[in-house]
C-alpha positions, -999 to 999 in steps of 0.1 A, spaced: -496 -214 438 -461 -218 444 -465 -226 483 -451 -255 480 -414 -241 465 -386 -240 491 -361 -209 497 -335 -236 479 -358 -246 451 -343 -224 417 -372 -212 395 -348 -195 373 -350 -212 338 -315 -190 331 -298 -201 363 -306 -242 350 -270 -261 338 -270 -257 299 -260 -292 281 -235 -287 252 -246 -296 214 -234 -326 200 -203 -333 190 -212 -348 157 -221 -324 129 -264 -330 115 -259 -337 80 -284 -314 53 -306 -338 37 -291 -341 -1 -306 -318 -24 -316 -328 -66 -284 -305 -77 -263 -320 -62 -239 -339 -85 -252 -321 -110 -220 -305 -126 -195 -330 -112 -212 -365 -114 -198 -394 -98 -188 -434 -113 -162 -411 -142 -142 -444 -144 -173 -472 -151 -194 -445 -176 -193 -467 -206 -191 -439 -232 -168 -408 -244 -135 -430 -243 -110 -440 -266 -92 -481 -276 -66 -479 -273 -59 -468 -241 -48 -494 -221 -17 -506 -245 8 -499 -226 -2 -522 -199 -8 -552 -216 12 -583 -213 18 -595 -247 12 -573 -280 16 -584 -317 47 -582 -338 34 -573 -369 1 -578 -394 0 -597 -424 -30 -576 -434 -31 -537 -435 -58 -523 -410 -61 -490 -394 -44 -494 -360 -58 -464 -350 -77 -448 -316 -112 -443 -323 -140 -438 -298 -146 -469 -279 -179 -486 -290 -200 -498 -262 -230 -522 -264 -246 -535 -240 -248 -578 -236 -284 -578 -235 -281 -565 -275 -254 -580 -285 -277 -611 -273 -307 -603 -284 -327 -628 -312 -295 -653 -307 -308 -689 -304 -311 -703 -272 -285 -727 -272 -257 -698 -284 -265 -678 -259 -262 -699 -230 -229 -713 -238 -218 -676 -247 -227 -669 -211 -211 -698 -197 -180 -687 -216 -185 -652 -215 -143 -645 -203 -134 -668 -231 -152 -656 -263 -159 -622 -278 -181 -602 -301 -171 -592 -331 -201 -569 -344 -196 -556 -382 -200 -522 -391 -236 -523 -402 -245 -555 -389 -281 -569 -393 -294 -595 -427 -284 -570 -451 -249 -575 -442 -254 -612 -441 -268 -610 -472 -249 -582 -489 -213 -591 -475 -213 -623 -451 -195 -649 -465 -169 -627 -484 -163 -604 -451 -161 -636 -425 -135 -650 -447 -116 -618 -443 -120 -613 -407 -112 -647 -400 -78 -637 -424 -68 -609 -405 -70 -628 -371 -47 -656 -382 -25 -634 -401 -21 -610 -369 17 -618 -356 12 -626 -317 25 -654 -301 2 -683 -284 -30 -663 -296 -52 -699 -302 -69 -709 -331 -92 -686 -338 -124 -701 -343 -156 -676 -362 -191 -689 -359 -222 -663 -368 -245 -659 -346 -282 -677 -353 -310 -659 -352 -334 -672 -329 -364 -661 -355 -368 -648 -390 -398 -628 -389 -386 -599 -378 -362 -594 -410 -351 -556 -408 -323 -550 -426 -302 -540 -394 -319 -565 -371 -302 -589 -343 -281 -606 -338 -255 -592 -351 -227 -610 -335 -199 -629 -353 -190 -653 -323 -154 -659 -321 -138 -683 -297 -107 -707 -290 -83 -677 -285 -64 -672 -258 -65 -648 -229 -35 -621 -241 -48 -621 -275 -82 -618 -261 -72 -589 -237 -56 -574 -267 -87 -575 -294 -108 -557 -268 -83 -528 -259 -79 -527 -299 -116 -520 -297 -121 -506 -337 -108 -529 -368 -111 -511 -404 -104 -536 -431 -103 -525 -471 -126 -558 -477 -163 -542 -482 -181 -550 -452 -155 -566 -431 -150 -537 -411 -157 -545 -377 -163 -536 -337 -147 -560 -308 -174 -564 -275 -171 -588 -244 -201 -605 -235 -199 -596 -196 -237 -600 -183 -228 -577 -157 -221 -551 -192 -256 -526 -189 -266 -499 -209 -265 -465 -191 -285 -452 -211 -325 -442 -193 -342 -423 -213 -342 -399 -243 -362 -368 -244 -377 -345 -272 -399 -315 -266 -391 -277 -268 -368 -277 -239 -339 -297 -253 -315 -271 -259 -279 -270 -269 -258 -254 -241 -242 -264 -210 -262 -243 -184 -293 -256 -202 -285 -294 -199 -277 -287 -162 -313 -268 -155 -332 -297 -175 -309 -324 -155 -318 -304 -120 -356 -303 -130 -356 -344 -136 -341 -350 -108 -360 -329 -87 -397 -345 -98 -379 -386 -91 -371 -373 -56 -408 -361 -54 -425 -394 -76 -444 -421 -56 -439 -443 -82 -397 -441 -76 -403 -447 -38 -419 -480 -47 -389 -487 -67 -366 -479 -39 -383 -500 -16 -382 -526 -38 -345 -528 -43 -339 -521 -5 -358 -551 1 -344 -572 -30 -309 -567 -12 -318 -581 21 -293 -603 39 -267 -584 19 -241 -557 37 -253 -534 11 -283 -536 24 -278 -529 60 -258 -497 44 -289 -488 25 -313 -494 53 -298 -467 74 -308 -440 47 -334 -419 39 -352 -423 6 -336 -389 -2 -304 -407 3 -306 -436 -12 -320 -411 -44 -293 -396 -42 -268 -421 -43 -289 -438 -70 -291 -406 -95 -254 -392 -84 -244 -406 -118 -269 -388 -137 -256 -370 -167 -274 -354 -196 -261 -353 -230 -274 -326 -263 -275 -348 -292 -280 -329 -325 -308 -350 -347 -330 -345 -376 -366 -357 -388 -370 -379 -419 -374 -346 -435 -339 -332 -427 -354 -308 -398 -335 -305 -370 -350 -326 -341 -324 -326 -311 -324 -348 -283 -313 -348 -248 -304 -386 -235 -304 -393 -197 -276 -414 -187 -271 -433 -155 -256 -461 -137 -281 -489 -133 -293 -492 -98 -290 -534 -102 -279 -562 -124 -321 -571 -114 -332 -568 -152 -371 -565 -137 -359 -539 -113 -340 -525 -136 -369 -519 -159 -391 -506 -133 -365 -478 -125 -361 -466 -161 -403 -471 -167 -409 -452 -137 -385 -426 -148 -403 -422 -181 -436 -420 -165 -429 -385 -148 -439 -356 -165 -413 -328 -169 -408 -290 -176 -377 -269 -179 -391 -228 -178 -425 -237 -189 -414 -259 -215 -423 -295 -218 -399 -325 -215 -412 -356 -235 -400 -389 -234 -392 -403 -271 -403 -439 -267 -389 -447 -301 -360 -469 -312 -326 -441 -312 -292 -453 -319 -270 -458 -348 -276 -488 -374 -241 -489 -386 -218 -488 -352 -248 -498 -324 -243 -471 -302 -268 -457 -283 -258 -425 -278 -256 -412 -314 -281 -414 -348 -267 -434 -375 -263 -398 -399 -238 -389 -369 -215 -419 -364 -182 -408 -356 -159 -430 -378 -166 -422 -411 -152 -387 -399 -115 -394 -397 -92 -393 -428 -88 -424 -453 -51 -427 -435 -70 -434 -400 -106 -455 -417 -103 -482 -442 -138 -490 -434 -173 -474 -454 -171 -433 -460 -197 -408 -457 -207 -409 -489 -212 -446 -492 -230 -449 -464 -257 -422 -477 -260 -442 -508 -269 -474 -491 -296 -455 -471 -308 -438 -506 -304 -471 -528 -333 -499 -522 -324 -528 -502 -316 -557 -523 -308 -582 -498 -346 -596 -501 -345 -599 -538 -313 -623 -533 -331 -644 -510 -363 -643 -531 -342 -653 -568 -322 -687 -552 -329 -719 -568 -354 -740 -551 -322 -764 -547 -306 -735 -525 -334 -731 -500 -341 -767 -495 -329 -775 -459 -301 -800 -468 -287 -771 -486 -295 -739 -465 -283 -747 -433 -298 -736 -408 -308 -697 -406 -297 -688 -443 -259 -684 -438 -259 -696 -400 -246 -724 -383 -261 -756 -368 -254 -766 -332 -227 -750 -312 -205 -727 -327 -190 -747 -351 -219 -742 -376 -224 -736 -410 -203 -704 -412 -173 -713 -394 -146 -712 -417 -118 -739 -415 -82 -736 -398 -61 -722 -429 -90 -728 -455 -109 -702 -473 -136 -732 -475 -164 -731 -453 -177 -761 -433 -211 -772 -423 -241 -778 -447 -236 -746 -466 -208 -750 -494 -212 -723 -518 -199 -689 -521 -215 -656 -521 -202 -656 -557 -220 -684 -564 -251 -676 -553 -249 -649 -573 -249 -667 -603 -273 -694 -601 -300 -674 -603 -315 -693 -629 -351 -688 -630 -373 -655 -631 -387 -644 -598 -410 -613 -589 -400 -595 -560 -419 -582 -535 -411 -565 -503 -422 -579 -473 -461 -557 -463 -453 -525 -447 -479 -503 -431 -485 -474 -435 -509 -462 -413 -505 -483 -383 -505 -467 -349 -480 -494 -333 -451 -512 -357 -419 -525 -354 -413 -520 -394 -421 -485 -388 -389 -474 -371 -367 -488 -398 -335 -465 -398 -333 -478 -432 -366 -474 -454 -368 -499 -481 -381 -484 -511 -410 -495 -531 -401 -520 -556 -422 -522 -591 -418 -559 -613 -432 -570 -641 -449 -602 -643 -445 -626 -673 -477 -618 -697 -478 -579 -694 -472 -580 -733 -434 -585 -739 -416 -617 -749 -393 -634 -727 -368 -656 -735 -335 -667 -718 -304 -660 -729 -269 -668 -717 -244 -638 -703 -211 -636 -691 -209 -624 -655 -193 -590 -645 -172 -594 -611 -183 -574 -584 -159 -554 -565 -136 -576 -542 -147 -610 -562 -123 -628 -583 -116 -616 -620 -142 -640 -647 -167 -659 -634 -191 -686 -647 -217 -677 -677 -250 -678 -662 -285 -670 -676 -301 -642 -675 -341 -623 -685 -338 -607 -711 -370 -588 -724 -377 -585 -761 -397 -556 -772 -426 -560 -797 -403 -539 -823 -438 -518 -836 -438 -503 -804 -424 -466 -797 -403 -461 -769 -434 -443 -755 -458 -472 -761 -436 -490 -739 -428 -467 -714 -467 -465 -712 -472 -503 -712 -447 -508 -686 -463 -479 -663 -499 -495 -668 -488 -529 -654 -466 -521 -629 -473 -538 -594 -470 -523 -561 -447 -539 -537 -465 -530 -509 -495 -536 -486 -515 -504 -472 -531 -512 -435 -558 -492 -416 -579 -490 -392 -617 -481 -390 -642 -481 -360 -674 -494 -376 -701 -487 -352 -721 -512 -357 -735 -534 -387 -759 -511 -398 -791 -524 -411 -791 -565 -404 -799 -573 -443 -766 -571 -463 -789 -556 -494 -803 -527 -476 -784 -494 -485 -779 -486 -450 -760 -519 -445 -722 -507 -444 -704 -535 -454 -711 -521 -486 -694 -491 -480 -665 -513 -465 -660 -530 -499 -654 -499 -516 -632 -484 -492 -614 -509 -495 -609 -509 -528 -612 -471 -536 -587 -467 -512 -567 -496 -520 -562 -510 -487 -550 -543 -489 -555 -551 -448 -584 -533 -429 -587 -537 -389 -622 -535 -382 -638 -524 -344 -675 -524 -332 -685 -547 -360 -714 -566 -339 -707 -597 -361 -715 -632 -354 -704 -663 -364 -732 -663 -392 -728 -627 -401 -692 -637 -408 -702 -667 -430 -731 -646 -449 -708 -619 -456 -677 -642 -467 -699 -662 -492 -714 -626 -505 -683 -610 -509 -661 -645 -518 -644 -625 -542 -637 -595 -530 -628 -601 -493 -619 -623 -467 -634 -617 -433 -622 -633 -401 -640 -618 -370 -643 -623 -329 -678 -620 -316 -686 -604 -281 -691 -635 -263 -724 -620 -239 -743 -595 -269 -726 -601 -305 -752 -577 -321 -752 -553 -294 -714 -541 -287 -679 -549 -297 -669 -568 -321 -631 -571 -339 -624 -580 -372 -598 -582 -397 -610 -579 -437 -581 -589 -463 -587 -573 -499 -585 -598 -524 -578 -579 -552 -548 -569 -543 -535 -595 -517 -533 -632 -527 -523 -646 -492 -507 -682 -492 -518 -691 -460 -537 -674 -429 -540 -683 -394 -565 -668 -367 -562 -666 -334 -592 -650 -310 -567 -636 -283 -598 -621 -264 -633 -628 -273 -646 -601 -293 -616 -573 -283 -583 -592 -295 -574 -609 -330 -540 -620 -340 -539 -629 -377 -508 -643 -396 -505 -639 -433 -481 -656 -456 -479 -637 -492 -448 -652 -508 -429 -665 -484 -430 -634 -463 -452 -631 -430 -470 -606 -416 -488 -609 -382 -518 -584 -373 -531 -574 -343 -563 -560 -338 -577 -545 -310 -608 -527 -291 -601 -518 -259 -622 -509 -232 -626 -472 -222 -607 -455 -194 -628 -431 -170 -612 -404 -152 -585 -412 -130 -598 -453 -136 -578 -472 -163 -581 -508 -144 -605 -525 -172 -581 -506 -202 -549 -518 -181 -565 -555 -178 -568 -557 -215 -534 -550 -222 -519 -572 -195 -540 -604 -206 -534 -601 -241 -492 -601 -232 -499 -629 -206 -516 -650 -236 -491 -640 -260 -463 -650 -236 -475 -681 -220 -486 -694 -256 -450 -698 -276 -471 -710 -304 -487 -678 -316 -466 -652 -333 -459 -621 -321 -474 -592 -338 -458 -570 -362 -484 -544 -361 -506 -533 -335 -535 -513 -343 -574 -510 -336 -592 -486 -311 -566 -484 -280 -589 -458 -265 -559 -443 -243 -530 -422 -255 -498 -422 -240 -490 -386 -247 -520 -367 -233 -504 -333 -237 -501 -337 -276 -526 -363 -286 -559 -351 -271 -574 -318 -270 -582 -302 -243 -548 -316 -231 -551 -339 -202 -534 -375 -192 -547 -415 -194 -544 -433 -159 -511 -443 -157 -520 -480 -148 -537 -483 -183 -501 -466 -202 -482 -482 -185 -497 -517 -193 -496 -506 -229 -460 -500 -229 -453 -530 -210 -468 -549 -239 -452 -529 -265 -417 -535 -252 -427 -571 -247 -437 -577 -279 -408 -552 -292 -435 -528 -307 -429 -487 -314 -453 -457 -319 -448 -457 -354 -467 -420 -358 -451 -403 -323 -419 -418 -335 -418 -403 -371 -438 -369 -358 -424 -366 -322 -442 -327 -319 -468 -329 -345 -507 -330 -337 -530 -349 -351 -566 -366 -345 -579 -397 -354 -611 -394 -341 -632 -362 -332 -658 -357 -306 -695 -345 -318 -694 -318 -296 -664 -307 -312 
């Protein structure tokens, strides 16, 4: 009823006034490709540059060199402070932070205790040459210190730290060492790279991927970069992340900037550094397996936040085309140079001409991977005298308080000062008394191990021991230099073997074959479950069967799960067995005989332990055991965890959280080499079950967590990154 319109009232909606748009353009919401082909931060991106670079712009610059090097411009190494860090002793590290504008890192080519062992003494003295020999006015006194390691357990042959420490220099020679960048020296081993120790200095680097969409070609890198991008603007898990660092910056201006966003925007100023590079690998069995690596700026100098960005990154699941992306959670980078974004077979700097490298070829450097490492057959043949305390020093080689310590060589002195007094040469020579070498345990089987990604395999060692049927006696030889030692050298003794002369070259070769010794220590695991029949007589009792697996099999350390042992089981079966095995168990605190159960079972027969510690980490799931076997140690973890169901993983996710809380609140207990037991959750759900199908992500994720905690690797994924294979197999399968 429009009775109530006037004649003036306008009912046209044509004839109303029409208010002009805004001024202002509305911006597009960003969009996952963009960036893609032209990513931003080109200046900070850590990698792909050259030393050298800068030269012309510094203040001072040297005269000359009193030592020939190869002044030359090389890629620019780049590693991160967190590594160049990692495993130094507390004290070193916080007055390297302190002084972190004042000191550098001078990292050798191949750095780790092989080095040490191999080339440290002989190569510091030559570093420390070159620096004082280097013609530059004001440049300080050039003091070297090695970096200690904060613990010995964890002795891989390319193992942190790796930093030789060098301080007292001033700020142009300083300024000048790090745009140098790269020094090759003709002295074997004292080829080295030059670091700062900025803790603002991050890696870039996210993530690696393997799968059957890494492909080589530009177009492809930008589809498989679009396709990652896309699912972290999608994931819940990044929008927590995002919220967290929105709200870690409050109070900042930065903050007020980022507050104003959307989550697509702050996403996209996060990832608008993303760039993917093709990096052309191969499998211990000279396959090609090639890699794509994420890189990125990080998103804060947060460590926690920054480790929630790259974890929730690597818990997305891609595909490029139908083709799966999977993240390689195993250890990548090269052992000789420590970058990240190459494999050691790749390294860049053995590839320029002798004129441009003094340092290690090609060549060499495949023999030292193909030769055994020796470096723990030094340690193992010093004199009782040389390992005392008063005449180690601290950390074999490494210094005492401060950086002044036992390897810091003296202004103008090839002497060293400190505790340790001797030189390599001399070390060499007092090997005096016969020693049997054996490698520190290795696993084999093991589902989680740090030994197990070893870019450097040692090789299996076989000795003789004294009353396999030869005559020793001792004898004393002369010496024969090595190369880059002195000309001479003391006489020292030596083993020499005498032959029973009736015996034929083959009798011998026979003999020596028969009593060879393994120098290693195969590990499995086996879910029992259950005792079997309660008396240990009864053929349907299967710690029988345990024994002779063990034996047949020649296991030398078995992780046992749903063993239903008690504490008196445990002592039966010890005094039944006393000379076969040792048994050290966890009951289930609420039904030992019932469910559960975790034990560890060491073959005498073939492992003669020194000393052993247990520790119940979680009644009747968790056992840490530490072994000693001549001198070396070996800590085992073994585990049962509980199940995960469906989309649940809270009990499985508990596990693994309280065992790194009791690891990490307890400084005490070791950490564990090697993780293995019944995990009963996979990481990889696409490759290592069947039907295909994922673990809750709460339970993974705690198991990662714990394995980068502990520093712990997927010793099978790792070494088979496609390959299938079942432990255990359904009935109804």
């Amino acid at each position: 009823n429009d009775s109530h319109l006037s004649s003036d009232t306008v009912d046209d909606l044509d004839s109303r006034v029409i208010r002009p748009l805004p001024s202002r353009r509305i911006m597009p919401e960003p969009r996952p490709s963009d960036h893609v082909r032209d990513p931003t931060h080109t200046e900070e991106y850590p990698y792909g540059k050259l030393t050298k670079s800068a030269i012309d712009t510094l203040a001072k610059k040297p005269s000359g060199y009193g030592i020939n090097f190869t002044d030359h411009a090389f890629p620019r190494p780049f590693v991160a402070t967190p590594l160049l860090l990692k495993n130094m002793k507390d004290y070193q590290r916080q007055q390297v932070l302190e002084s972190s504008g004042e000191v550098l890192a001078l990292v050798p080519y191949g750095a780790g205790p092989r080095w040490e062992a191999k080339h440290g003494p002989r190569a510091l003295v030559a570093i420390r040459d070159w620096l004082l020999q280097v013609e530059f006015s004001d440049k300080g006194k050039c003091q070297v210190s090695m970096a200690e390691a904060q613990s010995n357990k964890d002795r891989r042959d390319f193992g942190n730290p790796w930093s030789i420490i060098l301080y007292d220099i001033s700020s142009e020679f300083r300024e000048w060492l790090l745009d140098l960048g790269v020094v090759a020296l003709s002295e074997p081993g004292a080829t080295f790279m030059i670091h700062s120790f900025d803790e603002g200095k991050m890696s870039w680097v996210l993530l690696n991927f393997i799968g059957p969409a890494v492909e080589e070609g530009e177009e492809e890198r930008y589809e498989a970069l679009v396709e990652i991008k896309t699912k972290i603007f999608k994931d819940s898990s990044i929008r927590e992340v995002v919220r967290q660092l929105v709200a870690s910056q409050a109070g900042d201006q930065e903050h007020t900037s980022l507050a104003r966003k959307t989550n697509e925007q702050i996403l996209d100023l996060l990832t608008s550094s993303f760039r993917i590079i093709f990096i052309p690998c191969k499998d211990p069995n000279g396959e090609a397996k090639p890699r794509y690596q994420l890189h990125g700026k990080p998103i804060s100098s947060n460590k926690e936040l920054q480790r929630k960005w790259v974890m929730a990154i690597r818990g997305i699941k891609y595909n490029v085309r139908f083709k799966p992306l999977y993240p390689d959670k195993g250890d990548f980078g090269c052992i000789w140079c420590k970058g990240e974004d190459h494999p050691g077979h790749a390294c860049p700097y053995p590839d320029h001409s002798e004129e441009k490298w003094l340092g290690p070829t090609k060549e060499q450097l495949t023999s030292i991977m193909n030769n055994p490492s020796d470096w723990k057959k030094k340690e193992h043949s010093m004199t009782a005298e040389q390992l005392s305390p008063a005449a180690r020093g601290r950390g074999h080689f490494r210094g005492g308080r401060g950086f002044d310590g036992g390897m810091t060589i003296a202004e103008g002195s090839r002497e060293f000062r400190g505790e340790t007094q001797c030189t390599l040469r001399e070390q060499e020579q007092e090997s005096l008394t016969l020693h049997y070498v054996d490698n520190p345990p290795g696993p084999q089987d093991p589902r989680f191990s740090r030994r197990a990604q070893q870019g450097d395999e040692i090789a299996q060692e076989n000795v003789h021991s004294p009353d396999e049927g030869e005559n020793i006696q001792r004898t004393t030889g002369e010496t024969h230099p090595q190369r880059g030692s002195q000309p001479g050298g003391h006489a020292h003794e030596r083993v020499v073997r005498t032959e029973h002369m009736n015996l034929t070259r083959t009798q011998r070769d026979a003999n020596k074959k028969k009593n060879q010794r393994s120098a290693t220590t195969r590990i499995a695991s086996l879910n029992m479950k259950g005792f079997g029949n309660p008396n240990i007589w009864h053929a349907e009792n299967k710690w029988k069967s345990i024994v002779q697996t063990c034996r047949d099999k020649h296991i030398g350390i078995l992780a046992l799960q749903e063993t239903h042992l008690t504490n008196d089981r445990i002592e039966t079966l010890n005094e039944h067995y006393k000379k076969r095995i040792s048994i050290f168990g966890t009951p289930d605190p609420t039904n030992p005989t019932g469910k559960g159960g975790v034990a560890i079972v060491l073959n005498q027969e073939l492992i003669k332990p020194e000393r052993v510690e247990c520790h119940e980490i979680i009644p009747g799931r968790a056992l840490l055991l530490s072994i000693t076997i001549k001198g070396d140690k070996i800590v085992v973890l073994a585990v049962y965890a509980p199940n995960v169901s469906g989309s649940s993983g809270s009990d499985n996710a508990n596990f693994w959280n309280g065992i790194k809380t009791c690891l990490e609140e307890s400084p005490r207990l070791p950490k564990p080499d090697i993780l293995l037991g019944d995990c009963n959750v996979v990481e990889a759900g696409l490759i290592d079950r069947l039907p295909a199908h994922d673990d809750p992500e709460e339970a993974t994720n705690a198991l990662d967590n714990l394995k980068q905690a502990m520093g712990l690797k997927d010793g099978w994924r790792t070494t088979f990154p496609d390959s299938k294979a079942f432990t255990f197999l359904q009935e109804s399968s």
